[in-house]
C-alpha positions as CSV (number, residue, x, y, z in Angstrom):
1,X,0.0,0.0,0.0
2,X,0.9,3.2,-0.6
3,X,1.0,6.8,1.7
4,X,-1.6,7.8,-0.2
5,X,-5.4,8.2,1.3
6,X,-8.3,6.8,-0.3
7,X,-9.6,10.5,-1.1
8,X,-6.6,11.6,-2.6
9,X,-6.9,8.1,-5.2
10,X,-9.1,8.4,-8.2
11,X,-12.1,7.0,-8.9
12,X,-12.3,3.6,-11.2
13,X,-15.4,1.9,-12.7
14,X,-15.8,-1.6,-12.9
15,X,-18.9,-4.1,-13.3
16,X,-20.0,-5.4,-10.4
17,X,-18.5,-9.3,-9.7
18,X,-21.3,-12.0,-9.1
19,X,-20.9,-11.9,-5.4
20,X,-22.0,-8.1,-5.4
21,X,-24.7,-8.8,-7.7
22,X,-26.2,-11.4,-5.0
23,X,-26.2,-8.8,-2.5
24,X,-27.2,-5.4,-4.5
25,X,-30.2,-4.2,-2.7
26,X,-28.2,-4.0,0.8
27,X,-25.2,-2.8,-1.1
28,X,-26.7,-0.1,-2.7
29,X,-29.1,0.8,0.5
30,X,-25.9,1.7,1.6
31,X,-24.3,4.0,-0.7
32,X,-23.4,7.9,0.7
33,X,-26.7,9.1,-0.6
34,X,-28.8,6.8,1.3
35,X,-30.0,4.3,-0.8
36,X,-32.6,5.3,-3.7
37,X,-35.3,2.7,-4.8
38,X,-34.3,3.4,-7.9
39,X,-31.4,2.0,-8.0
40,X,-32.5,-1.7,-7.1
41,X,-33.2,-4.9,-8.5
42,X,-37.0,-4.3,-8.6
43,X,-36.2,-1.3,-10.3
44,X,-33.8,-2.6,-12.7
45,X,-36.1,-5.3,-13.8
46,X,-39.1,-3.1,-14.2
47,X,-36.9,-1.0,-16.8
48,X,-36.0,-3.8,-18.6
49,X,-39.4,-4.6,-19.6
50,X,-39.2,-0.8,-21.4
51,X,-36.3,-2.4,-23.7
52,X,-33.8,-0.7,-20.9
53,X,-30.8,-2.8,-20.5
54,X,-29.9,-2.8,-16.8
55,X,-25.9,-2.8,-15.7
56,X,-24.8,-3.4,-12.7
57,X,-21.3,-1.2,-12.2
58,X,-19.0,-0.8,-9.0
59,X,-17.0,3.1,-8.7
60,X,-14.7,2.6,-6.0
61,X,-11.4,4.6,-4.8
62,X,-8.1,3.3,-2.6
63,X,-7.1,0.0,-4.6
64,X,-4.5,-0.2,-7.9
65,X,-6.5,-3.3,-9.2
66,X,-10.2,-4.3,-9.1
67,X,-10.7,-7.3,-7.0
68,X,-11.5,-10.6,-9.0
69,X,-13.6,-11.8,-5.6
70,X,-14.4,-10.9,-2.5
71,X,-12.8,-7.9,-1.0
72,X,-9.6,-8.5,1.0
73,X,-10.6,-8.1,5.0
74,X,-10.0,-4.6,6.1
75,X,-9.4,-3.2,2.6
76,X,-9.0,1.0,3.1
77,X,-11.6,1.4,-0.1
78,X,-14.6,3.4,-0.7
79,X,-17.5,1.6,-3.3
80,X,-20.4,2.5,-4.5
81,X,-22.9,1.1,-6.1
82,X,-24.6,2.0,-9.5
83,X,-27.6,0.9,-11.6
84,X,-26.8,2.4,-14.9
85,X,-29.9,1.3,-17.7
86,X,-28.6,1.3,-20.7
87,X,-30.4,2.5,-24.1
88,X,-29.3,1.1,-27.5
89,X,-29.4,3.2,-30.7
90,X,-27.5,3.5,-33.4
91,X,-25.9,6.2,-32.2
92,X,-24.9,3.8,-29.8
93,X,-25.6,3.3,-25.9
94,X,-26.4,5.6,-23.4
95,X,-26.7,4.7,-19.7
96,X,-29.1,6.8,-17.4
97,X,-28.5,6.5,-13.5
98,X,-31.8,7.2,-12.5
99,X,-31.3,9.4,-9.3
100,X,-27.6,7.8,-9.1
101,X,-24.9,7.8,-9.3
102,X,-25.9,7.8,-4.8
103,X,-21.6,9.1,-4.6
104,X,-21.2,12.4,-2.2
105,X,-21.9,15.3,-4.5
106,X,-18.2,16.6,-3.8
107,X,-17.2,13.1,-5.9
108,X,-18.8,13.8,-8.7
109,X,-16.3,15.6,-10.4
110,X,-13.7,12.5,-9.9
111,X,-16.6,10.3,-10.7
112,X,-16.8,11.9,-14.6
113,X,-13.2,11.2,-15.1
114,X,-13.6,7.4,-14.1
115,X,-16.3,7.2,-16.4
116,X,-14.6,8.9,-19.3
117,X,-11.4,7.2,-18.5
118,X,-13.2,3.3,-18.3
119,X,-10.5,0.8,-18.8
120,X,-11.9,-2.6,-21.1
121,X,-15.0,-3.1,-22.5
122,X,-17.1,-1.5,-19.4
123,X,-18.4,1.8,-20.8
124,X,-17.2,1.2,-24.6
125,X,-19.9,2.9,-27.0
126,X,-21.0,5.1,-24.6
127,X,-21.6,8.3,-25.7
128,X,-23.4,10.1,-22.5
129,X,-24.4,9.4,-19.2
130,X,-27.7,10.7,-17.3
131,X,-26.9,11.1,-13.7
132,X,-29.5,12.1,-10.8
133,X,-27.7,13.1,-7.7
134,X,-30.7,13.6,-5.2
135,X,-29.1,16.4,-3.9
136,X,-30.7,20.0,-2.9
137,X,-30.8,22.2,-5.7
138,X,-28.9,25.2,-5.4
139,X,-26.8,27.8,-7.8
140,X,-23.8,26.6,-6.0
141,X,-24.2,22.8,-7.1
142,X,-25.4,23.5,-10.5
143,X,-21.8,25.4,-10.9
144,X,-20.1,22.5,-9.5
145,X,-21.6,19.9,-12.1
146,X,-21.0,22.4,-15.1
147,X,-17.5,22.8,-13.7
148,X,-17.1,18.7,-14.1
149,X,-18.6,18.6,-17.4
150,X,-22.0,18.2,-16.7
151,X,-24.9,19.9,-18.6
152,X,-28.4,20.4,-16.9
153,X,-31.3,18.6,-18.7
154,X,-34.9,17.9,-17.9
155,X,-36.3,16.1,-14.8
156,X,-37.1,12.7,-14.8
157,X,-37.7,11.2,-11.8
158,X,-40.8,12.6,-9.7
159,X,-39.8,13.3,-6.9
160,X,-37.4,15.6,-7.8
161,X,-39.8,18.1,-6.0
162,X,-41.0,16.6,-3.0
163,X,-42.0,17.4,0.3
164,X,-39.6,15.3,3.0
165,X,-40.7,14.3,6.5
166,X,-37.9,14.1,9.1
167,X,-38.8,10.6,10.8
168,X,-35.9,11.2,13.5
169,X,-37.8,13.1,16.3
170,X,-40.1,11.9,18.8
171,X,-43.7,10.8,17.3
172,X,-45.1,13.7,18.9
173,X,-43.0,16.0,17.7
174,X,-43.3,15.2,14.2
175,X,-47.3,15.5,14.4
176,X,-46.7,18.6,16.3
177,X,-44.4,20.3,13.0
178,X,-47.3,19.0,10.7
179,X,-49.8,21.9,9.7
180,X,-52.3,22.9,11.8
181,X,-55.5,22.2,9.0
182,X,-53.6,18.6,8.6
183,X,-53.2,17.7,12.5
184,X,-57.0,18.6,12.7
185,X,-57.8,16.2,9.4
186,X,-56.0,13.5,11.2
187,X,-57.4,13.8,14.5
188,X,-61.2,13.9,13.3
189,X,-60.5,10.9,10.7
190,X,-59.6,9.0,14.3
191,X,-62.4,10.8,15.8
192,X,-65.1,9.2,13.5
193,X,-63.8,5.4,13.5
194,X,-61.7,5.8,10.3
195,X,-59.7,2.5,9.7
196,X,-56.7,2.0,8.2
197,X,-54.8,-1.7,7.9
198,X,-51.5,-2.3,6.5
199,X,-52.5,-5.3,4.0
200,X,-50.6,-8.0,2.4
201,X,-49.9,-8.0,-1.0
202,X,-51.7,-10.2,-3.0
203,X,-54.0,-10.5,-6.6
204,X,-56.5,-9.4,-4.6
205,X,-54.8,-6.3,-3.2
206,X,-53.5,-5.3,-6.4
207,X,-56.8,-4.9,-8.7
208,X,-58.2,-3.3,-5.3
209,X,-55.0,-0.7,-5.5
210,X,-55.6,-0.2,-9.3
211,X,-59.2,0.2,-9.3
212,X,-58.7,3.1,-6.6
213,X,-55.9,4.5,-8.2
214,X,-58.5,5.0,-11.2
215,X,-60.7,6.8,-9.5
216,X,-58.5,9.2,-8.3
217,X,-59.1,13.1,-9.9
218,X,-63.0,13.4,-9.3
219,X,-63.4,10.3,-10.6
220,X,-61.3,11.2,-14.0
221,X,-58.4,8.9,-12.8
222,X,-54.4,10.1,-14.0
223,X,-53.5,10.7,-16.8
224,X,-50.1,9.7,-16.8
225,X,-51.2,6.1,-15.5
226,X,-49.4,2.7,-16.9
227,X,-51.1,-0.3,-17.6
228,X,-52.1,-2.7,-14.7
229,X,-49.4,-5.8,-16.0
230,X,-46.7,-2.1,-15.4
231,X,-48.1,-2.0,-12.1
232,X,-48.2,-5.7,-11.1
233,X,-44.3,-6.0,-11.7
234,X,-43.5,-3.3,-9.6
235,X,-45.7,-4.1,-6.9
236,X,-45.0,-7.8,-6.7
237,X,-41.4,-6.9,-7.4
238,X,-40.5,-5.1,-4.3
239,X,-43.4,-6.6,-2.1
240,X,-41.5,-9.9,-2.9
241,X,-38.4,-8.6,-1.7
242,X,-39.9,-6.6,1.5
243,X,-39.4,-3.5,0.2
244,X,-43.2,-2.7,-0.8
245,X,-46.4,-1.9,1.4
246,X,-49.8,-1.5,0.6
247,X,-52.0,0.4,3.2
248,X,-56.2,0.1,2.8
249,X,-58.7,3.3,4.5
250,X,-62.2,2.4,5.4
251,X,-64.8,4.6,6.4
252,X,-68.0,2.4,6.8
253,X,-69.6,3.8,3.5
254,X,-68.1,1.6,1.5
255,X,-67.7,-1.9,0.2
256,X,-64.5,-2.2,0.8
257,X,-61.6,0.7,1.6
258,X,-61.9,4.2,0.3
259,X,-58.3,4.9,0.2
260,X,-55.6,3.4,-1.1
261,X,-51.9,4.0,-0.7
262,X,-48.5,1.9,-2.0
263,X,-45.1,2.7,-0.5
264,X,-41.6,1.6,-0.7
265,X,-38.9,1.9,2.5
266,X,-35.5,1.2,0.9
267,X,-32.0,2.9,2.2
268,X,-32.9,5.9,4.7
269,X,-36.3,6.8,3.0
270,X,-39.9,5.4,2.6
271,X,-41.6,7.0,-0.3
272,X,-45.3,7.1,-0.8
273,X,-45.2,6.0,-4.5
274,X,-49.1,5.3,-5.2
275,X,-52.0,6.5,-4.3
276,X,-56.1,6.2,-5.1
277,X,-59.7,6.8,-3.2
278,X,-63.1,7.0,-4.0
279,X,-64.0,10.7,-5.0
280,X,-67.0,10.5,-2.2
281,X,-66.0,10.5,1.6
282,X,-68.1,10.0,4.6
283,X,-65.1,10.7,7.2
284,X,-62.6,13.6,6.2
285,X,-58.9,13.6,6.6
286,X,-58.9,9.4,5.7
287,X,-56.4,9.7,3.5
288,X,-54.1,12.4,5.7
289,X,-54.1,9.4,8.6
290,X,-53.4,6.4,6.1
291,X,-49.9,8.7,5.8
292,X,-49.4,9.4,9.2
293,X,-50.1,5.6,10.0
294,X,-47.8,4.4,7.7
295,X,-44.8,7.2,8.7
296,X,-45.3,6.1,12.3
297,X,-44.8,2.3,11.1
298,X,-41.7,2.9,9.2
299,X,-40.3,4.9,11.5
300,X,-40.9,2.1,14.0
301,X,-41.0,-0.8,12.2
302,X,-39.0,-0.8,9.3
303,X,-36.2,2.3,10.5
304,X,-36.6,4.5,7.5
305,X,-35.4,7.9,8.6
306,X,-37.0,10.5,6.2
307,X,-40.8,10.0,4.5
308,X,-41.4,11.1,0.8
309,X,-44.3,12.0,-0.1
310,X,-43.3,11.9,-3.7
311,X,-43.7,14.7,-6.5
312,X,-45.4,18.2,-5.9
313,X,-44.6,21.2,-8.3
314,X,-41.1,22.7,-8.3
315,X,-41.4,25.0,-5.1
316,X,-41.9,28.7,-7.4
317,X,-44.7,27.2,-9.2
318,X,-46.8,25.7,-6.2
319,X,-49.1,28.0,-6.0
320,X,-49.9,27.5,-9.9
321,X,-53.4,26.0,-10.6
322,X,-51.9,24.7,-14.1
323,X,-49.2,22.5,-13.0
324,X,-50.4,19.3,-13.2
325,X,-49.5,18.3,-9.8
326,X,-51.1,21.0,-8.2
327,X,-53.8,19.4,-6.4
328,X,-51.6,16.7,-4.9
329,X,-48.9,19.7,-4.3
330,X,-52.2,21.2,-2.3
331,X,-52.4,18.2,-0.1
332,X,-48.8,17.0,0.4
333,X,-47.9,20.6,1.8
334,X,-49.6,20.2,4.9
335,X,-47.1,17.9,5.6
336,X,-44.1,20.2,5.2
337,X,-42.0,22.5,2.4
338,X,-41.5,21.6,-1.2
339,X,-38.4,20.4,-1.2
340,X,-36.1,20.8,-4.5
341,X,-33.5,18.5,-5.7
342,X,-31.5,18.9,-8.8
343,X,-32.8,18.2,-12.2
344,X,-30.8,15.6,-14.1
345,X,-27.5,16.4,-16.1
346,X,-26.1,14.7,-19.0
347,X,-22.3,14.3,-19.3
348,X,-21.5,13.8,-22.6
349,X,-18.7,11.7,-24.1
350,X,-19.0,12.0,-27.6
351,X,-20.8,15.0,-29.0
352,X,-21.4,14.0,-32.3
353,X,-23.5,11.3,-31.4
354,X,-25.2,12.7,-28.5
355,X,-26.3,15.1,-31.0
356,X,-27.1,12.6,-33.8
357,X,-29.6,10.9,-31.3
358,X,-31.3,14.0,-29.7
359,X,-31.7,15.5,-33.0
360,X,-32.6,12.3,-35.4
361,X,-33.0,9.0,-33.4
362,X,-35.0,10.7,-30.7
363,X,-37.4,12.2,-32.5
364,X,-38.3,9.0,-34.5
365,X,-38.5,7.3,-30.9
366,X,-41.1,9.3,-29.9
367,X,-42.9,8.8,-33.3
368,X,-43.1,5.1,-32.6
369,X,-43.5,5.1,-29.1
370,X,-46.4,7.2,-29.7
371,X,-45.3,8.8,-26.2
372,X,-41.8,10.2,-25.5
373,X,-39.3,8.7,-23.8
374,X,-39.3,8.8,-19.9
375,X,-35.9,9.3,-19.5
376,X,-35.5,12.1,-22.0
């Protein structure tokens, strides 16, 4: 070994070795940023059903040569763990890190050498590389990622604006910070005998989730919904793998729950991901206290230390009635501050074909797709 300290060595990039790959969830759960869902097996296999090619890739700093196995005992190195999916064109591939790559954002700079300076086969043909860092988004940072080579692009990922929930404190002390009009829908949902159970997954559950989730808008449903088989992965996915919940409201009015809510705790955070009710309510503030159950049982339970209640409007437009998450912005601020992360950045490797593909093969995509792209 040298004098050298791991921070002063640069950053490599390897793919992961198959012991790594048998352990990925917990490995990436505890990257520096936390762990992001996102970042997962589940997630990872979803993707792959939208032609997304999933790789598995180590960066790591403080050792001269990758290790063929396991790690030697006491090894001084720092690792961390990326899903990169991969999208084939002829322009090539391109590998989005969908809020990755989970490094410190004072790395990230090192981080775009080791990926432009990729020894082998790992990153050969790539020509960009959409990176994520959940990180707050401020002047400052956005400086720091153009300085690397970085260059902002649009936001991808939902809960890019968010509104976060320190789970840390005491129980009471979190109600207490919650918004007066929210602490009051909670307490007369109790009041009036509103249930809420934390149900198993199941077939069942999941045409119950759906069918709520459809009826969500005044009855107009979303949009921007997927398919149910879309759904049914995911669910069944991380439910398998005791990273998914599913949470059921009843108020006595109907035939079965009038609120419906889906979550994920994974790394430091558990994220309200899905969400549906019946437009008519007999007791208000149901679906306020199917949130406050389930950030009491995380926090509990399952040791997740911040609650997301995922996607609002960016923070300068949340008072704008034509966002299109303005009416969930409405509700999830009772529960705290929009909070703004960065949007994603592309670094780019080769310009030429970065260009080709945003400018000809993208454009076609779409076409096909008859939707654009998520990830661009």
């Amino acid at each position: 070994m040298t004098d050298q300290t791991t921070a002063d060595r640069p950053w490599t990039l390897r793919r992961a070795a198959q012991h790594e790959l048998g352990e990925w969830d917990e490995l990436v759960q505890h990257n520096p940023d936390g762990g992001q869902w996102t970042q997962g097996v589940a997630y990872a296999r979803l993707k792959a059903t939208e032609r997304l090619i999933p790789r598995f890739l180590v960066l790591e700093r403080g050792v001269e040569e990758p290790p063929e196995g396991e790690p030697e005992e006491g090894e001084p190195v720092e690792r961390v763990y990326v899903l990169a999916l991969e999208h084939r064109s002829l322009a090539g591939r391109f590998w989005y890190l969908p809020l990755g790559p989970g490094a410190a954002f004072d790395d990230l700079g090192g981080i775009a050498e080791a990926i432009r300076g990729a020894r082998g086969d790992v990153a050969r043909g790539v020509y960009a590389v959409k990176v994520e860092p959940y990180e707050l988004d401020t002047e400052e940072r956005r400086a720091a990622l153009a300085a690397a080579g970085f260059r902002a692009a649009n936001t991808i990922q939902q809960n890019v604006h968010t509104v976060l929930v320190d789970l840390a404190p005491a129980v009471e002390d979190i109600f207490a910070g919650f918004h007066k009009k929210l602490r009051n829908h909670i307490r007369n949902a109790e009041k009036h005998g509103y249930r809420v159970e934390k149900v198993e997954h199941s077939e069942a559950t999941y045409e119950q989730m759906y069918a709520l989730m459809q009826t969500v808008a005044g009855g107009k449903g979303v949009d921007t919904m997927k398919p149910y088989a879309y759904y049914h992965q995911l669910w069944s996915e991380l439910c398998e793998r005791g990273q998914g919940h599913f949470w059921f409201g009843y108020d006595g009015a109907h035939d079965g729950p009038q609120a419906s809510a889906f979550m994920i705790g994974f790394g430091r955070y558990a994220l309200a991901k899905d969400g549906g009710s019946v437009p008519d309510r007999a007791i208000r503030g149901g679906a306020h206290l199917i949130r406050w159950t389930a950030m009491q049982w995380f926090k509990e339970h399952d040791g997740r230390e911040v609650y997301d209640t995922y996607a609002t409007p960016p923070s300068w437009r949340a008072d704008d009635e034509t966002h299109r998450m303005h009416g969930p912005g409405i509700f999830k601020r009772l529960f705290g501050p929009i909070v703004d992360h960065l949007p994603s950045h592309d670094l780019v490797l080769d310009q030429r074909r970065y260009a080709i593909f945003l400018r000809l093969l993208l454009p076609i995509e779409r076409r096909v797709r008859r939707r654009p792209w998520g990830i661009w």
